[in-house]
C-alpha positions as CSV (number, residue, x, y, z in Angstrom):
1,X,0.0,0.0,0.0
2,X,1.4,3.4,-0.8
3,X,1.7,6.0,1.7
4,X,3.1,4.0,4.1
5,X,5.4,5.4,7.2
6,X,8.1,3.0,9.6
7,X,7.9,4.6,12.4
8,X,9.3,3.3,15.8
9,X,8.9,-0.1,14.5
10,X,5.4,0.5,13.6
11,X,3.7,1.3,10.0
12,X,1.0,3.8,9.6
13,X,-1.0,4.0,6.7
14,X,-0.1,7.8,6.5
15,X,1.2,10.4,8.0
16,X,-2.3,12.1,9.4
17,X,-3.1,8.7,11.1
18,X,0.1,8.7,13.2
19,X,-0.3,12.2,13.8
20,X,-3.8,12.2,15.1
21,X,-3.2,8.8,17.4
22,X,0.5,11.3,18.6
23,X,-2.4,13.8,19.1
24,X,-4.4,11.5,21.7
25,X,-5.9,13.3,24.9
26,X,-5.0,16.9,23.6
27,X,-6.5,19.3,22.2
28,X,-7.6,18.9,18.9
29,X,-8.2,16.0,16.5
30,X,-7.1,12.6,17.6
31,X,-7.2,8.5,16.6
32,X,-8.3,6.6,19.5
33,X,-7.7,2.5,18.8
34,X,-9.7,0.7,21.0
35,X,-9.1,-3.2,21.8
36,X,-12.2,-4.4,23.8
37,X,-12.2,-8.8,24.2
38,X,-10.5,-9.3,20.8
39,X,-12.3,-6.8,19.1
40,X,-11.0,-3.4,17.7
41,X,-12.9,0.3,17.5
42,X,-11.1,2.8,15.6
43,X,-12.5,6.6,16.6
44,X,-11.9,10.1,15.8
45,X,-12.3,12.5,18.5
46,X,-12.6,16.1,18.9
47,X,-11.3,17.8,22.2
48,X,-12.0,21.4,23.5
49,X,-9.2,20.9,25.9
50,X,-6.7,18.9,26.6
51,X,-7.7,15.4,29.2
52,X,-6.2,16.3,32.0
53,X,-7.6,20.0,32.4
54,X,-11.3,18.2,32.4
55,X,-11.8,18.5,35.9
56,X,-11.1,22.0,36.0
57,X,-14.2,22.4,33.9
58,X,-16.8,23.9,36.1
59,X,-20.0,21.5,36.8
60,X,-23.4,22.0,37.7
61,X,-23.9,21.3,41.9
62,X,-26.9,19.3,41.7
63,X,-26.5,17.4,38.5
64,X,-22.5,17.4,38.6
65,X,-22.8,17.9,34.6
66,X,-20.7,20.5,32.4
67,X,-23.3,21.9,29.9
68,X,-20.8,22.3,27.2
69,X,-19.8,19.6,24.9
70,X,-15.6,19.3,25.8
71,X,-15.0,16.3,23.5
72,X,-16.9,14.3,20.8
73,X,-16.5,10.8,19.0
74,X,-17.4,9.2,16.2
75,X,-16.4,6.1,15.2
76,X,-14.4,5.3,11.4
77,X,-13.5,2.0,9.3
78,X,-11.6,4.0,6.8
79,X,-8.6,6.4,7.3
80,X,-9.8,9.6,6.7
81,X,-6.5,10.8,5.3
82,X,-5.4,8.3,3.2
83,X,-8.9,6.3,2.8
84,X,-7.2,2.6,4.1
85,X,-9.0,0.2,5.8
86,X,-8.3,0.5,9.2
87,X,-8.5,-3.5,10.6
88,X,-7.1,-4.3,7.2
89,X,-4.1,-2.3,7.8
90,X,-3.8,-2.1,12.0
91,X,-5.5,-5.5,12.6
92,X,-2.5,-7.9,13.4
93,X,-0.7,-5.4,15.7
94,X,-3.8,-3.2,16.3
95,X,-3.6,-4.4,20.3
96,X,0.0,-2.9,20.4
97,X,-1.8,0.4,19.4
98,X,-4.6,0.7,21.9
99,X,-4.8,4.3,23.4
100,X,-8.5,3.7,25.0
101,X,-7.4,5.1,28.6
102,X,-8.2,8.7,26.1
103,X,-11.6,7.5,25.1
104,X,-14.8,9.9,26.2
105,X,-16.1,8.5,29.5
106,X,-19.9,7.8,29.1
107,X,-20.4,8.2,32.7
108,X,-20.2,11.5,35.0
């Protein structure tokens, strides 16, 4: 496949890919790879800020919610870079990769 970057003993498809999974818990645009029982997510996520400046984010008393959105994700099959398959390319070494400790907690 063309495009492809050695990096640190590990290929990326491109060049965007490995920056947005560098780009993990900052601000910003990031890859998230998530290994969950044998199974692999691939995400893009948005962040206002970076991870470990969300608890100084001010929440409501009663509710203890923030009524801003601070991060979104969306899940992806596809580099959106390059266009590559994502399990295709990642899937053999795709647990090596996994950077879910960045994923948006779905509780408060």
């Amino acid at each position: 496949m063309s495009g492809q970057l050695k990096n640190s003993s590990r290929e990326w498809c491109c060049l965007g890919f490995e920056a947005g999974y560098r780009n993990a818990g900052e601000r910003g645009f990031s890859v998230l790879i998530v290994n969950d029982h044998g199974q692999t997510r691939f995400s893009i996520q948005f962040r206002a800020i970076e991870d470990d400046k969300m608890a100084q984010i001010p929440r409501d008393r009663f509710t203890n919610v923030t009524y801003m959105s601070l991060a979104a994700e969306a899940g992806m099959g596809f580099c959106p870079w390059c266009g590559s398959n994502l399990v295709q390319f990642y899937g053999d070494h795709s647990e090596d990769l996994d950077n879910s400790r960045f994923s948006i907690s779905t509780t408060p």
